[in-house]
Each structure stands twice: as C-alpha cells, then as structure tokens.
LOMAR-250488 format. One record per atom (N, C-alpha, C, O): residue in one letter; atom name; y, x, z. Coordinates in steps of 0.1 Angstrom, whole numbers. Atoms other than C-alpha are relative to their C-alpha. Layout:
<recs>
- gupa  vexro  yy  xx  zz
- A  CA  Y  X  Z
...
</recs>
This chain:
<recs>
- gupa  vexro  yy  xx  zz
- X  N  0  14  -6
- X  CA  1381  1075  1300
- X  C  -9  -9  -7
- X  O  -16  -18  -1
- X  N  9  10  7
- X  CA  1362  1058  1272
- X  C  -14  4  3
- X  O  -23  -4  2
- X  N  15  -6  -4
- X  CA  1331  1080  1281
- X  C  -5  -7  10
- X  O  -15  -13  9
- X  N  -1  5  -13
- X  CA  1338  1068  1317
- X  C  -6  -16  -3
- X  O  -17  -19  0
- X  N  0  8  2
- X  CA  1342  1034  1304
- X  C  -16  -6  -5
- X  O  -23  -14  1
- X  N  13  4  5
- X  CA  1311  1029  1282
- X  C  -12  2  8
- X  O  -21  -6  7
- X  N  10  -4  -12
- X  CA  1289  1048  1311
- X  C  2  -9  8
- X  O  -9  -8  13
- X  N  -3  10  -7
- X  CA  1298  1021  1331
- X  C  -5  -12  0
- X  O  -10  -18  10
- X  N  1  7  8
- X  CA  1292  996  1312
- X  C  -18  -3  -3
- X  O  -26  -13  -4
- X  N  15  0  2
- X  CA  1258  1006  1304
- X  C  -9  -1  15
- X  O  -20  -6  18
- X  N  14  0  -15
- X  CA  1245  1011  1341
- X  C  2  -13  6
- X  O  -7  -20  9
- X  N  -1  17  0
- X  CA  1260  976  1349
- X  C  -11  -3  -7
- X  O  -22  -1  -2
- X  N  10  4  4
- X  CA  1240  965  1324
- X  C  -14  0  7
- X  O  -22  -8  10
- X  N  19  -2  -1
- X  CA  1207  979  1332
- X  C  1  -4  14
- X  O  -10  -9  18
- X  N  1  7  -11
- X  CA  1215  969  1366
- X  C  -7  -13  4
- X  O  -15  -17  11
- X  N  2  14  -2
- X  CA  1217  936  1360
- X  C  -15  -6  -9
- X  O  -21  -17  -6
- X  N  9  2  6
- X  CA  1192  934  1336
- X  C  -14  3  5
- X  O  -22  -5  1
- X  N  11  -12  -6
- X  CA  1164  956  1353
- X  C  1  -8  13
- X  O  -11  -9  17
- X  N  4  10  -16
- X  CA  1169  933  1388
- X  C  -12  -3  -3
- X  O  -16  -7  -14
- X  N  16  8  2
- X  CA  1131  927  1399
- X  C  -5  10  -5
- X  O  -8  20  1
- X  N  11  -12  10
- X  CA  1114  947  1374
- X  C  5  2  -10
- X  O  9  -7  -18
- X  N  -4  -2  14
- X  CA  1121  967  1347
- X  C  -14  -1  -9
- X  O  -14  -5  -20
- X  N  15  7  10
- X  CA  1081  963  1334
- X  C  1  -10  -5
- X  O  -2  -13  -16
- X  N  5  16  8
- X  CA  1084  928  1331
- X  C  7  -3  -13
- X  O  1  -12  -20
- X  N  -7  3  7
- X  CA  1113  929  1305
- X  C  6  -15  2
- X  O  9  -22  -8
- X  N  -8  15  -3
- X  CA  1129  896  1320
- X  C  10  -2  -7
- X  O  13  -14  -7
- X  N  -15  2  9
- X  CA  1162  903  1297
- X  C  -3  -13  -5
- X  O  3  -23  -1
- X  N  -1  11  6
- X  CA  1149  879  1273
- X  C  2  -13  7
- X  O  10  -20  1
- X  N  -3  14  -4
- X  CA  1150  850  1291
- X  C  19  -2  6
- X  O  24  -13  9
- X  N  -15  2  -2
- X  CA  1190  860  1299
- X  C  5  0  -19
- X  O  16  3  -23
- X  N  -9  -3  10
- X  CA  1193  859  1261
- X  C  1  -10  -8
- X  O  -11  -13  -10
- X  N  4  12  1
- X  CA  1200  828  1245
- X  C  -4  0  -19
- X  O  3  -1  -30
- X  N  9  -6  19
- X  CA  1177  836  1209
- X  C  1  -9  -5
- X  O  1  -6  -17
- X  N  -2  9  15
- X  CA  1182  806  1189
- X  C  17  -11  0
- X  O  20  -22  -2
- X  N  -10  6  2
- X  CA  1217  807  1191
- X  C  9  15  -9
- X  O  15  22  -1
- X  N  -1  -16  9
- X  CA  1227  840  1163
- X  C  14  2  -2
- X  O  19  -8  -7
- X  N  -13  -2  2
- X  CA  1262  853  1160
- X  C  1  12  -7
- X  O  -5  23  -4
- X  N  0  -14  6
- X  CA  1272  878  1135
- X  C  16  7  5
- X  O  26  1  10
- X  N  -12  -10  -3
- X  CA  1297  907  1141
- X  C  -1  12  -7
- X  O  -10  20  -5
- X  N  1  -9  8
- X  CA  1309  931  1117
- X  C  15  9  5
- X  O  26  3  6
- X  N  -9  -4  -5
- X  CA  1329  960  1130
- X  C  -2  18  1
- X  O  -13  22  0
- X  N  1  -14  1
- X  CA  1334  999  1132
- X  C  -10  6  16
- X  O  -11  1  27
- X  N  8  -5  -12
- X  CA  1309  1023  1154
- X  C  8  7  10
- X  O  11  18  5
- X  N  -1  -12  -7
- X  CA  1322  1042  1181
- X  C  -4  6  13
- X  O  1  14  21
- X  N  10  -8  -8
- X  CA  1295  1048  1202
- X  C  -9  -5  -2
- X  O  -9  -17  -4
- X  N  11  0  0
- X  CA  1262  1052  1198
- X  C  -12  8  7
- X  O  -16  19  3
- X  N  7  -9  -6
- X  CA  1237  1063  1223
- X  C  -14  -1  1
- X  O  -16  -11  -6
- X  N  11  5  -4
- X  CA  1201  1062  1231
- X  C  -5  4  14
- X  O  -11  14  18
- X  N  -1  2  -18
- X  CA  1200  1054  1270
- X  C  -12  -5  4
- X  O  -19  -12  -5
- X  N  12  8  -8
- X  CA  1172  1042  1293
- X  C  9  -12  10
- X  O  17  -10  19
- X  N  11  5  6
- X  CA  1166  1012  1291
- X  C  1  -3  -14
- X  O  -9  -4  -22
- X  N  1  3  15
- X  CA  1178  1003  1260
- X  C  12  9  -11
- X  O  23  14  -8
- X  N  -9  -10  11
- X  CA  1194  1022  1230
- X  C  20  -12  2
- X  O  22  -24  6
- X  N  -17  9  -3
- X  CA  1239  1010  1232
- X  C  2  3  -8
- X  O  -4  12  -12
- X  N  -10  -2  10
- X  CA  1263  1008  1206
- X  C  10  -12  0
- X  O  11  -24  -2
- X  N  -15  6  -3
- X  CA  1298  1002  1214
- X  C  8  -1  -16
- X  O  11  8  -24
- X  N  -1  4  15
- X  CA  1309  984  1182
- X  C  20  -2  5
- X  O  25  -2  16
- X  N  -14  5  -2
- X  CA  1351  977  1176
- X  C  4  -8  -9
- X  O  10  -4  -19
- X  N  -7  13  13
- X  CA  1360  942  1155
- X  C  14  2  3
- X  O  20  3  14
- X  N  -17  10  1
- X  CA  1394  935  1143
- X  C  -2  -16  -4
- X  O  -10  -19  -13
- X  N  0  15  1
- X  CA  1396  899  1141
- X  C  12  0  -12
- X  O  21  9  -14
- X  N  -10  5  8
- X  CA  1416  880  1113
- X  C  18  1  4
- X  O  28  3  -2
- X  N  -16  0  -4
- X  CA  1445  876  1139
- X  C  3  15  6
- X  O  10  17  16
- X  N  -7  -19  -4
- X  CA  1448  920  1143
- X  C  -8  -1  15
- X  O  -9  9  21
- X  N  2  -1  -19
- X  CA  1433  911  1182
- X  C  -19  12  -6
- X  O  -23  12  -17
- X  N  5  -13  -3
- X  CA  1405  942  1187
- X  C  -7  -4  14
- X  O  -2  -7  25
- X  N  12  6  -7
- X  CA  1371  932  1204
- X  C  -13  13  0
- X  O  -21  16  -10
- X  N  7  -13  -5
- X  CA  1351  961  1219
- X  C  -13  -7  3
- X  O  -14  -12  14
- X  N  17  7  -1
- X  CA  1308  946  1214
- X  C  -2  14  8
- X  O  1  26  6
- X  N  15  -11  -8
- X  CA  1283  964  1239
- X  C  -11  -5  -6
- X  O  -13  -18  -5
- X  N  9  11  11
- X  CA  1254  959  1215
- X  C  -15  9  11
- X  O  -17  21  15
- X  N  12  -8  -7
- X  CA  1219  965  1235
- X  C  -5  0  -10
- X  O  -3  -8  -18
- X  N  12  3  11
- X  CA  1192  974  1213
- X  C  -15  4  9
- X  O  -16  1  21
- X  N  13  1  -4
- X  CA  1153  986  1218
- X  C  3  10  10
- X  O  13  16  12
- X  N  -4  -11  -9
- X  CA  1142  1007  1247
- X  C  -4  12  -10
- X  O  -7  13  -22
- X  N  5  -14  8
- X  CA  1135  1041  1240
- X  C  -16  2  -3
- X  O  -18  11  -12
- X  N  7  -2  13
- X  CA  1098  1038  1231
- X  C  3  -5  -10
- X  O  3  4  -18
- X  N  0  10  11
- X  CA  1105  1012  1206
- X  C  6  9  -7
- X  O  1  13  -17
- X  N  -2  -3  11
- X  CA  1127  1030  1192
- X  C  2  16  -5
- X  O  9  20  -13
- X  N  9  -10  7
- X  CA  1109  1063  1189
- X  C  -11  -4  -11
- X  O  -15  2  -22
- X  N  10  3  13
- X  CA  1084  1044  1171
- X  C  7  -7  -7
- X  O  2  -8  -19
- X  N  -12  -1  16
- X  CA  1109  1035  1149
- X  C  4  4  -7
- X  O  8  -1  -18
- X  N  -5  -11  7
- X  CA  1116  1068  1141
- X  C  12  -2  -1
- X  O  15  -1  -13
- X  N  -13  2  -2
- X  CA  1150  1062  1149
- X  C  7  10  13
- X  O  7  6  25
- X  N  -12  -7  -7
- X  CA  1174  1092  1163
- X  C  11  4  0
- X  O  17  3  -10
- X  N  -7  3  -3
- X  CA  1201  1100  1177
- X  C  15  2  -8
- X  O  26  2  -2
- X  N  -9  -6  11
- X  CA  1221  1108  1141
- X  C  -5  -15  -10
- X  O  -2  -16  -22
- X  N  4  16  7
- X  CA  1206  1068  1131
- X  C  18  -2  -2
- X  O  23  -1  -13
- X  N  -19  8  2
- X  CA  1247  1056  1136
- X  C  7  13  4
- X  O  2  22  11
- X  N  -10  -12  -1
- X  CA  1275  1081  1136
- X  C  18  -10  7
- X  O  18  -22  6
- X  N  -10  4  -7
- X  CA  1312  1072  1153
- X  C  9  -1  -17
- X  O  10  8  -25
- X  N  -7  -1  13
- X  CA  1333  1057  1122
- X  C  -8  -10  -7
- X  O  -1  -17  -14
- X  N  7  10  9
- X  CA  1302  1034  1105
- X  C  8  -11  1
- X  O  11  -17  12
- X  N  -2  15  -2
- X  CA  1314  1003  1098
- X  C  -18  -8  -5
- X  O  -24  -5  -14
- X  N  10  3  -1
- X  CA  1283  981  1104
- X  C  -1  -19  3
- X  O  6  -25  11
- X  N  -1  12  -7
- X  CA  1273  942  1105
- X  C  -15  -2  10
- X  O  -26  4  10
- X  N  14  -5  -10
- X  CA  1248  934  1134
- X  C  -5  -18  1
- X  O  5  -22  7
- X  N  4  9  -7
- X  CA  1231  896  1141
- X  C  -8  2  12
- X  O  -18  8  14
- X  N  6  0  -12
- X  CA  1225  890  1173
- X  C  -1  -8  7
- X  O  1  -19  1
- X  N  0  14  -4
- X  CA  1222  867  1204
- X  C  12  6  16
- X  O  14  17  19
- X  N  -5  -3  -11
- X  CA  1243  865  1236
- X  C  -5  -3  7
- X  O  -15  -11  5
- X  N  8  0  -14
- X  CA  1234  866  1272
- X  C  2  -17  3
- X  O  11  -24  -3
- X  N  -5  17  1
- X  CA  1230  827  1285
- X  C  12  4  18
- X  O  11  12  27
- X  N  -8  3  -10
- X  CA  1258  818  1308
- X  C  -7  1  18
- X  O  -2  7  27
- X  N  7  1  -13
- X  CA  1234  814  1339
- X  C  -3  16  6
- X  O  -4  19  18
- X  N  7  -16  0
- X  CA  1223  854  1333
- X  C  11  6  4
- X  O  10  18  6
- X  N  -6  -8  -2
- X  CA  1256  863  1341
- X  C  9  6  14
- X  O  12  -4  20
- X  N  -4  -5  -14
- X  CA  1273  881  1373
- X  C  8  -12  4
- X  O  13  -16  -6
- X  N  -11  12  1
- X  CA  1295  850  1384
- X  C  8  10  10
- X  O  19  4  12
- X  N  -15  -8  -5
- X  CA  1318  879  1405
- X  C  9  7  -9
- X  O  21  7  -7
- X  N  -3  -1  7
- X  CA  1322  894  1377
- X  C  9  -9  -18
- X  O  19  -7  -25
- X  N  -8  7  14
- X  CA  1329  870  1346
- X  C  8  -11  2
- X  O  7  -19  12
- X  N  -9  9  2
- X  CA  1353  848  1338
- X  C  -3  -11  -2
- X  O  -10  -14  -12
- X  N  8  16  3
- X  CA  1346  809  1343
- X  C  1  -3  -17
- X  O  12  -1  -22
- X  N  1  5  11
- X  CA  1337  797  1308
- X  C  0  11  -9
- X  O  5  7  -20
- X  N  -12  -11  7
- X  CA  1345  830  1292
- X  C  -14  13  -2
- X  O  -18  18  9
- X  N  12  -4  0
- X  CA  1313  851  1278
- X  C  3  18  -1
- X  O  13  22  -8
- X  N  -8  -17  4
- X  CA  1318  891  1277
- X  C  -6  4  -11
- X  O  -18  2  -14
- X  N  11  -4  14
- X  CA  1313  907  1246
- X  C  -8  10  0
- X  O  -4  22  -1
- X  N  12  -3  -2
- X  CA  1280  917  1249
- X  C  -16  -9  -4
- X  O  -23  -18  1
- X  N  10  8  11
- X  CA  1252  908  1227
- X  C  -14  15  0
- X  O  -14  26  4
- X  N  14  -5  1
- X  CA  1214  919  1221
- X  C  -1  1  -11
- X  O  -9  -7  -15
- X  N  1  -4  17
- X  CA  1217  932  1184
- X  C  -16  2  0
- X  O  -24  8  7
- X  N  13  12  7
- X  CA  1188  913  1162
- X  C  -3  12  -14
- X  O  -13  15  -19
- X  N  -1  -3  14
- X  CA  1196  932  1132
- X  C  12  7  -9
- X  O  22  0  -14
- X  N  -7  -4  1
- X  CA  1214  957  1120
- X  C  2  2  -21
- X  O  -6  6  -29
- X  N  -5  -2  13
- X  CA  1236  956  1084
- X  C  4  17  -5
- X  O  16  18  -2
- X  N  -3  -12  -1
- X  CA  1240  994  1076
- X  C  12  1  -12
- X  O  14  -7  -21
- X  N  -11  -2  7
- X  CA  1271  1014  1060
- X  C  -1  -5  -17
- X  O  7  -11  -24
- X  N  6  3  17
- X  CA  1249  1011  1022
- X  C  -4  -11  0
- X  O  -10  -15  -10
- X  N  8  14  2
- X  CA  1239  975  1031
- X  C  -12  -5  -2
- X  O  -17  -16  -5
- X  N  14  5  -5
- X  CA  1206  978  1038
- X  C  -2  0  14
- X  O  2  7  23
- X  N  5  6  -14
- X  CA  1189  958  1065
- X  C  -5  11  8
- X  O  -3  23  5
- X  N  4  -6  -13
- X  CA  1173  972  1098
- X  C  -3  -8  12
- X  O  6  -13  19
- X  N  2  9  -8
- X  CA  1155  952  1122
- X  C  6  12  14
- X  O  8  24  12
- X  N  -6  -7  -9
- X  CA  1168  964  1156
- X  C  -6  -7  16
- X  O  -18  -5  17
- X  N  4  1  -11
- X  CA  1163  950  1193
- X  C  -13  -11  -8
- X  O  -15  -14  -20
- X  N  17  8  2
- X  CA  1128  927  1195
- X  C  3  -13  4
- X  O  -5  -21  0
- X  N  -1  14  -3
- X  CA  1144  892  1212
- X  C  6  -3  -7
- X  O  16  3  -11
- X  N  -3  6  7
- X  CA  1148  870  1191
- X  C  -7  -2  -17
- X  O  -15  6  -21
- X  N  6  4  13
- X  CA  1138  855  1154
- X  C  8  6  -12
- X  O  21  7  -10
- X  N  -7  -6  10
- X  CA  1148  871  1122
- X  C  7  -13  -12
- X  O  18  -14  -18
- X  N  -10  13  10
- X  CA  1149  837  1101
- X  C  11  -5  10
- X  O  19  -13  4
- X  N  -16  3  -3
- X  CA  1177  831  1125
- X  C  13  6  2
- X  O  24  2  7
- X  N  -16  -1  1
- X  CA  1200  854  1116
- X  C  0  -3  -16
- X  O  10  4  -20
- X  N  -3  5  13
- X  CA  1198  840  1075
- X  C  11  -9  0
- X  O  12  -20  6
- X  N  -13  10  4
- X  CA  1231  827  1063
- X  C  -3  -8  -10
- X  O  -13  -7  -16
- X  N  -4  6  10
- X  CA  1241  802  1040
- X  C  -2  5  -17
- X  O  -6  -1  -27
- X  N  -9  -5  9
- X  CA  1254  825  1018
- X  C  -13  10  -6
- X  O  -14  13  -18
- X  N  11  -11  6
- X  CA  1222  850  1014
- X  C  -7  -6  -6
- X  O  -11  -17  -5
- X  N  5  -1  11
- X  CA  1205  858  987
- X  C  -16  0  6
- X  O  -19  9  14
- X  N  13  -3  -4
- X  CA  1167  854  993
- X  C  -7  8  -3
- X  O  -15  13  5
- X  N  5  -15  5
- X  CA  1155  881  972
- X  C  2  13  6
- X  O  -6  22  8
- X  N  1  -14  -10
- X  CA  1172  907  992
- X  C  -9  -3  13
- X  O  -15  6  18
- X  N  12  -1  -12
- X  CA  1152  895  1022
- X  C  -11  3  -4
- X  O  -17  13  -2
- X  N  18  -3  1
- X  CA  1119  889  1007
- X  C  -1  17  -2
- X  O  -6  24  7
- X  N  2  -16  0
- X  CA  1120  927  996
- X  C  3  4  14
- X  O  -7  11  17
- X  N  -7  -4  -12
- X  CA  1137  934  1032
- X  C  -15  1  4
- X  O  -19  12  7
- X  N  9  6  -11
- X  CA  1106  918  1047
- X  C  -9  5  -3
- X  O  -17  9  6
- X  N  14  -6  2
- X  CA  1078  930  1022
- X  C  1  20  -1
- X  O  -9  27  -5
- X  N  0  -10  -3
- X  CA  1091  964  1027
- X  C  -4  5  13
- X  O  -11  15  14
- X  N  -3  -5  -17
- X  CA  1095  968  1069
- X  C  -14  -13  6
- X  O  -17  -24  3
- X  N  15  4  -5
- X  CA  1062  958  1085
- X  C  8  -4  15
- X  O  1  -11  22
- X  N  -3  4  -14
- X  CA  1083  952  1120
- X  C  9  -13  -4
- X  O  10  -24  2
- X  N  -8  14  3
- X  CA  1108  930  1100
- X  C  -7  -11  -1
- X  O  -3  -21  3
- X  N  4  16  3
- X  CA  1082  905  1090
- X  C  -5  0  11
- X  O  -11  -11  10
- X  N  8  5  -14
- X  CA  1066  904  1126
- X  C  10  -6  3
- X  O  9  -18  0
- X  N  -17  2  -4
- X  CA  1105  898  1137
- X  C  0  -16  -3
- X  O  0  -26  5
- X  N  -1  14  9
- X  CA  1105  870  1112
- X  C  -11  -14  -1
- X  O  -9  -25  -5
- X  N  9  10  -1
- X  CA  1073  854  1120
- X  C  -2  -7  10
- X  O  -7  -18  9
- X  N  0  2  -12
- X  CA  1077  853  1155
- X  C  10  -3  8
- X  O  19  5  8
- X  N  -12  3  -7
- X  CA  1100  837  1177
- X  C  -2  -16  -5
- X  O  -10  -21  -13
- X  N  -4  11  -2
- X  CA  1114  805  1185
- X  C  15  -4  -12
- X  O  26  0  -12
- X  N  -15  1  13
- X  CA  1136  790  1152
- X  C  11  -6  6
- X  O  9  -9  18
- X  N  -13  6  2
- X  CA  1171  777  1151
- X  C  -2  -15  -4
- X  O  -2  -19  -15
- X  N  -2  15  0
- X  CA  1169  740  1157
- X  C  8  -5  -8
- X  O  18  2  -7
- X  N  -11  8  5
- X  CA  1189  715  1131
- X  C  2  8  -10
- X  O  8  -1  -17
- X  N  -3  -11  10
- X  CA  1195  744  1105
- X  C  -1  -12  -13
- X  O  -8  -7  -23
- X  N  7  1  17
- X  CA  1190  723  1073
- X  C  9  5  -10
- X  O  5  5  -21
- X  N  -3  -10  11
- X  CA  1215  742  1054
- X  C  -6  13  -2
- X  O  -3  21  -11
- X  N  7  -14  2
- X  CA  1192  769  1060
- X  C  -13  -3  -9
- X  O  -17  6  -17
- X  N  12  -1  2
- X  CA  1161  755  1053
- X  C  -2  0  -14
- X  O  -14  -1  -13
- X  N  5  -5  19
- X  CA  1157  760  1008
- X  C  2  13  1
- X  O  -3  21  -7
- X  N  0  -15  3
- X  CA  1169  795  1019
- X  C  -13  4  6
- X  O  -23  7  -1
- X  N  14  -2  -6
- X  CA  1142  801  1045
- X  C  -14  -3  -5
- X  O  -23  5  -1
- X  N  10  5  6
- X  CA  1115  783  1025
- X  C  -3  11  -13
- X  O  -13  18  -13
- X  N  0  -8  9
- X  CA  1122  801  994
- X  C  -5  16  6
- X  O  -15  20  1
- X  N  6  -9  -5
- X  CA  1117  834  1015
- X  C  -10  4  4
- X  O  -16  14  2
- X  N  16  1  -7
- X  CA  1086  825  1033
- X  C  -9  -1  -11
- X  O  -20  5  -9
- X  N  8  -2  12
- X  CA  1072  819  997
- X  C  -4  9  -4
- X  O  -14  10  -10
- X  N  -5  -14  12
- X  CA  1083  851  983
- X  C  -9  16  9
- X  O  -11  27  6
- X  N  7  -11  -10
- X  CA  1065  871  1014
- X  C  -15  6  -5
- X  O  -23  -3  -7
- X  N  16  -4  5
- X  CA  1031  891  1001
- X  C  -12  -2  10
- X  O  -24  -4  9
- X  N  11  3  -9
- X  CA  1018  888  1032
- X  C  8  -12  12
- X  O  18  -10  19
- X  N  -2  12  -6
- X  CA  1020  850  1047
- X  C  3  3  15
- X  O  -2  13  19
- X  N  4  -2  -14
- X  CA  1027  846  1084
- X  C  -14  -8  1
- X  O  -21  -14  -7
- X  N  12  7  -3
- X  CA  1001  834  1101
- X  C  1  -14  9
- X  O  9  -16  18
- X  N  -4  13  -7
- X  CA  995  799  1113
- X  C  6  1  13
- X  O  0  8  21
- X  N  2  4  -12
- X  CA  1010  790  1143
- X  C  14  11  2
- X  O  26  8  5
- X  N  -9  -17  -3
- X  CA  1028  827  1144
- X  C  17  -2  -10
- X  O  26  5  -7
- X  N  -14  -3  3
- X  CA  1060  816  1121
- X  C  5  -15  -2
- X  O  11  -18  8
- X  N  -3  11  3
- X  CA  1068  782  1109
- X  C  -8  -14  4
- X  O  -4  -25  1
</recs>
C-alpha cells in the first residue's frame, strides 16, 4: 500500500507539474524560493523517477504527530551528472533537507485543503546521516537556507569544495529582511576562494 501510495503521489506530481511542457521546467515558478523551511526526519523512500528524483521523508514533530514530506529533487540528468545513484539514501537515514514549498496559487484547488499546504517541498539541500552538506534540487538560493545558528566555516569549506554549491549560492533570488542573517552571509561570501561574480550573487 505504501508502494501504491508513494507511486501515486509521484505521478500526481509530475502531472501537475509537467502541465504544458515538461521542456520548459515551469515548476519553478510554483515554488515559492525565498521562502526556506527546514525538515529533519527519517528516509523511507528513495527513488530516482522521471521527472525528478523523490524522497518520502517521515518527521516526528515535538508533539509525537508524524508528517510524511514528498521531497522533489533534480531530474535525472542532473542528477547523473551529479554522480548520484540509486544507493545515494537508503530507507532508515535520518536526514535534514532545506527547501521551498509550492506557492498556494500552484496548487490543485480540488484537491487541497483551503489554507492548508500539503507536505510537499522542492528539497534545496540536503543534511546527510555524517552531516555533511549536499546541494540537491536547482530552485532556489543556497544563502537562503543559512541559519542563525551556523557556523560559517563549515559553509565556506562546503562551498569551496562543491563547484555546483557555489553556483547554488551565487545565484538566485535572496531572502528579503534577513538581517539576522546578514554577518553570517557576509562573513561566508568573504571566506569563498572563488568570488561570485557581479551581478550573479549579492
């Protein structure tokens, strides 16, 4: 039934996402990128599907309630040239992911619940079991999933290691109003060996 379930789940998606053309990549514009939500939670599915790779994530929340994410990520070139297969996540990881959700407007209105968003997100960035980074789907900005709370050293290394993370990071549309972010962000953007380029990050 959960097979059933998650197969389900995924061709909705690409249904709705894929309306029109699937060349054009239209998703982004159902995705609302400078708005980043984290979720940290056990694997238990991981597939690599056409159009985009899935991973059915399972949070427990503080109050015991059990929240089943459909996480989209890249399609399948992307994430061949990623060198990413199908033994990347295993059923059991616990994993944290930033990402963005669909905008309200993007979504079936027979389907969802007035006011009420399904959990279903475009994973930005994946936290792995050893706690190293992973850039992961392509919508969206990397300095918008930086917390408060992080350490800017582990990025700058993050970033001057992965040649797709610092594109990630340079590119995109930022997080409006952030100024508790901005000494972390700054300090990062410093610490990069290779600058963005005008225009391309800040």
């Amino acid at each position: 039934a959960n097979v059933k379930t998650f197969s389900n789940c995924v061709t909705a998606f690409a249904a709705l996402v894929c309306a029109g053309s699937l060349a054009a990549h239209h998703s982004i514009s159902m995705i609302e990128i400078t708005a980043p939500i984290w979720v940290k939670g056990t694997v238990v599915r991981y597939e690599i599907v056409n159009p985009h790779t899935m991973i059915e994530l399972e949070e427990r929340t503080d109050g015991a309630q059990v929240i089943r994410w459909t996480v989209e990520g890249p399609i399948i070139g992307r994430i061949q040239r990623m060198g990413v297969d199908a033994s990347f996540l295993k059923a059991g990881d616990v994993i944290e992911l930033c990402g963005f959700r669909r905008k309200r407007q993007g979504l079936d209105s027979k389907t969802a619940e007035p006011g009420v968003l399904p959990p279903y997100i475009h994973g930005h960035l994946l936290v792995l079991p050893n706690g190293r980074m992973r850039p992961w789907g392509p919508y969206g900005k990397l300095e918008n999933c930086v917390r408060p709370e992080d350490r800017a050293a582990a990025w700058v290394e993050f970033l001057n290691d992965d040649s797709l993370a610092r594109e990630l990071w340079c590119n995109g549309e930022s997080v409006p109003n952030r100024a508790e972010l901005t000494a972390v962000a700054a300090e990062i953007h410093a610490g990069l060996t290779t600058p963005c380029a005008t225009g391309g990050g800040r």
